[in-house]
N, C-alpha and C positions, 0 to 999 in steps of 0.2 A: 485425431487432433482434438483439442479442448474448444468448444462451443463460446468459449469465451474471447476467442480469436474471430470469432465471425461478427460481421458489421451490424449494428440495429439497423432494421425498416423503417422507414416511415411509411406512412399508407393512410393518408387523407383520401375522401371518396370524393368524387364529383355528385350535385346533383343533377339525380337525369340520365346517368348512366353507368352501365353495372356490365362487368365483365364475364363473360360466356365459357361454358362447356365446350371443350372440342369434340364435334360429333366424332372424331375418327378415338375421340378417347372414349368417347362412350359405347361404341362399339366395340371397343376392345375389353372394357371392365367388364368383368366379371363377380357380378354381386356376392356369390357364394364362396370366393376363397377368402380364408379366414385365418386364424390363428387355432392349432391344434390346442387344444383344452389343456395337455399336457404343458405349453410355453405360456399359458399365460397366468397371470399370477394376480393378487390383488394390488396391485398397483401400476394396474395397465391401463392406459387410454387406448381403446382402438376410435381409428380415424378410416370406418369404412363405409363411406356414403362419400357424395357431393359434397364439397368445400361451399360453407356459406347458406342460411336460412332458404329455405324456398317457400312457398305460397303453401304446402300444405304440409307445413310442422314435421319436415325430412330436412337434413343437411347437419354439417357439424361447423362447428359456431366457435368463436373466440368465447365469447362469455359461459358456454359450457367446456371447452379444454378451462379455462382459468376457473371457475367449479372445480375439475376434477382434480385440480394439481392443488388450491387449499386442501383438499378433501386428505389427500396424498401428505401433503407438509412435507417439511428438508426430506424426503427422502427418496431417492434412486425411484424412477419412472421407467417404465418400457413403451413406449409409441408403435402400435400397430398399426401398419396403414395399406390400403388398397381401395381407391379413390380415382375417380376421373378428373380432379381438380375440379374446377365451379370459379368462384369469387376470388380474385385473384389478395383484394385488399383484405379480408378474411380472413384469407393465409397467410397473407404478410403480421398480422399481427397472433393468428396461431404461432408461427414463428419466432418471434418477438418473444413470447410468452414462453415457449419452451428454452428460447437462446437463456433467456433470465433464471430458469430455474435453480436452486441452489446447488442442487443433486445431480450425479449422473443421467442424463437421459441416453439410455438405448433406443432404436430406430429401428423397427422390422419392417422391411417390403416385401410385404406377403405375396400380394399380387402387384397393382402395376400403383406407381406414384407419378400421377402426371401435372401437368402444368401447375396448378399453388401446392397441390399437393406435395411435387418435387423442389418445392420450396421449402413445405413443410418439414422436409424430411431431414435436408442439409442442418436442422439445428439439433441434433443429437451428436452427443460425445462419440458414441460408435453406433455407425449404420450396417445394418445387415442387409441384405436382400435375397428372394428366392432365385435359385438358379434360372428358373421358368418366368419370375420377375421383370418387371419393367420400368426404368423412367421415362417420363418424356418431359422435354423442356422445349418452349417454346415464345415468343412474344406473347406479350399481354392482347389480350382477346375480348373485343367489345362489341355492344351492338350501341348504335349511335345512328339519328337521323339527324338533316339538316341541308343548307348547301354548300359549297365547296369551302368559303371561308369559315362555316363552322365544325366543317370537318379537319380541315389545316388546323383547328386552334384543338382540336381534340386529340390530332396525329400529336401533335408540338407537346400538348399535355402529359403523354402516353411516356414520351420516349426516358423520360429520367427511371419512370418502374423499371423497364430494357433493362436500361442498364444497372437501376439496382439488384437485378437476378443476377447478369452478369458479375458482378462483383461478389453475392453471393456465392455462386460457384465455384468462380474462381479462389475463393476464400477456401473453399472446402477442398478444391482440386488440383489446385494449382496451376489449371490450363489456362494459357493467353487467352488476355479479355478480346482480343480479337477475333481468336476464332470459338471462342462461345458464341460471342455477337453472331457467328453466322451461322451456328448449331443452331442457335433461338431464332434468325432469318428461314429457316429452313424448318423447322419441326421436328426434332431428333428424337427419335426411340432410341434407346438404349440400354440392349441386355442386360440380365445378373452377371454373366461371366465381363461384360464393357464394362460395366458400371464400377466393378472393382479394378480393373484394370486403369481405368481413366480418374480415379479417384472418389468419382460420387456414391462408394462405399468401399465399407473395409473390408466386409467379409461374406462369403454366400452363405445363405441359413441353413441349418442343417434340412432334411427332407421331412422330416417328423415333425417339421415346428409348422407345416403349413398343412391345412385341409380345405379339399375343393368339395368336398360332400356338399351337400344343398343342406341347409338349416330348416329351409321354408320355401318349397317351388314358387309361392305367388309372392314372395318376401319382398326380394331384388329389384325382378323382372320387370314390374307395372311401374316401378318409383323411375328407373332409369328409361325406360318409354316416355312415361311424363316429361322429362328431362330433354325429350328428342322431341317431342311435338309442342315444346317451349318455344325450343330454337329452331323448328323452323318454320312457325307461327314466325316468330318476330322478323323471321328475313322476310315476310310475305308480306312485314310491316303489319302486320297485325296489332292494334291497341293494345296495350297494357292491359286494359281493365277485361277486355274480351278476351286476353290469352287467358287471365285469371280466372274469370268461371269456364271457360272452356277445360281446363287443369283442375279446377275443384269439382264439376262436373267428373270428370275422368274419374280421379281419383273415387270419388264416392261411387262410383256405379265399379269398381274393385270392388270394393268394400259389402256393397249390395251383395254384388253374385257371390262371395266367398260367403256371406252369413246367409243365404240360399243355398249353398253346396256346387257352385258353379266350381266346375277343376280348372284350377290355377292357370293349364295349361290355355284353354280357354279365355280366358281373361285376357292373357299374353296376345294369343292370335286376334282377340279384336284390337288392341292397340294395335299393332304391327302392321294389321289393315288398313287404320288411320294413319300410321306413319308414311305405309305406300300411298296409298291418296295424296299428303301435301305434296312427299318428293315428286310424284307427277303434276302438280299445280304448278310448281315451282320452276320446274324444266320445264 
């Protein structure tokens, strides 16, 4: 179908609160599948990080897609993406930006495209995915403190994005708004061979277009850690400003031990360590 049949987002943000990673997606992303060198071409955007800025200058960002697509001008785009989703309103307006392009955009799901991400992905002319691929779509995902009345006024806030994914889908799929509403109720994965079956693509990619090689063992691994001891610092209600050096802390003692020669693998296991610690604090 033509991108030009899909409905614009709107995607105003609240102040004060920003929408979350699904651990069950970051556990499942896998940093290192990519696009084989052979499929990609000079007028690719890959989209393989977090959806949306983080605190230490990782994520991919409306204002760099809308960079790469002037850069690009009128002409035919390929979108590679294997993403845990992040910022939901991010990707409502990556979105936006891709539905608008003048040119063909193609959509490669290399590895998995989950919650903005699987938004992201709906605004290409033809979607592909890998057979071994995944979406997941899911309701909008927040972290928010307060008490009951200003958590009703945040639920009541939430529910129009719901249903603008909804519609986006269905725009794309043609499956009843109803029972998306309760694939997105429920947290749907959805294979390469479903996903073209149910619509949310056309075709499976061929096998050659995808590589799981590692680029860089300590590349990935430490950035989507970070990512995990974000979120569940803030269910611990942890401050903002203490998540943030606790995370630029992190980050830079990466950084240390690889320009010491500390092995990657290393680095990995002391996060991993600290991630065990919170989930026992938390339980």
């Amino acid at each position: 179908m033509s991108k030009r049949d899909l409905p614009a987002a709107k995607a105003p943000t609240r102040p004060g609160l920003r929408t979350e990673l699904s651990p069950v997606a970051l556990d499942r992303w896998n940093p290192d599948v990519h696009a084989a060198a052979t499929a990609a071409d000079e007028n690719t955007i890959s989209i393989l990080d977090p959806i949306g800025a983080d605190w230490f200058g990782d994520g991919v960002t409306a204002k760099r897609v809308a960079g790469a697509l002037r850069a690009i001008g009128k002409k035919d785009v390929t979108v590679v993406i294997n993403s845990p989703g992040g910022d939901y309103f991010e990707g409502l307006a990556i979105y936006n930006l891709l539905r608008d392009h003048p040119a063909n955009v193609t959509v490669k799901v290399v590895g998995i495209a989950a919650s903005a991400a699987s938004v992201i992905a709906m605004a290409g002319d033809d979607i592909q995915i890998a057979r071994a691929g995944f979406m997941m779509i899911h309701n909008t995902w927040v972290i928010a403190a307060g008490d009951r009345n200003a958590l009703r006024d945040i639920a009541d806030w939430l529910e129009p994005f719901d249903a603008m994914a909804v519609d986006i889908y269905g725009a794309r799929t043609g499956v009843d708004s109803k029972a998306l509403a309760k694939m997105l109720d429920r947290e749907t994965w959805i294979g390469g061979a479903d996903a073209v079956d149910q619509g949310f693509a056309d075709a499976l990619l061929p096998v050659d277009e995808v590589d799981t090689a590692a680029k860089n063992s300590t590349e990935g691994k430490p950035i989507a850690a970070a990512h995990k001891v974000d979120t569940l610092l803030a269910r611990l209600n942890v401050p903002r400003s203490e998540r943030r050096e606790l995370i630029q802390a992190l980050k830079g003692g990466t950084h240390n031990a690889a320009a010491a020669g500390m092995p990657g693998a290393a680095v990995v296991e002391e996060v991993e360590s600290l991630l065990q610690s919170l989930k026992s604090i938390r339980s």
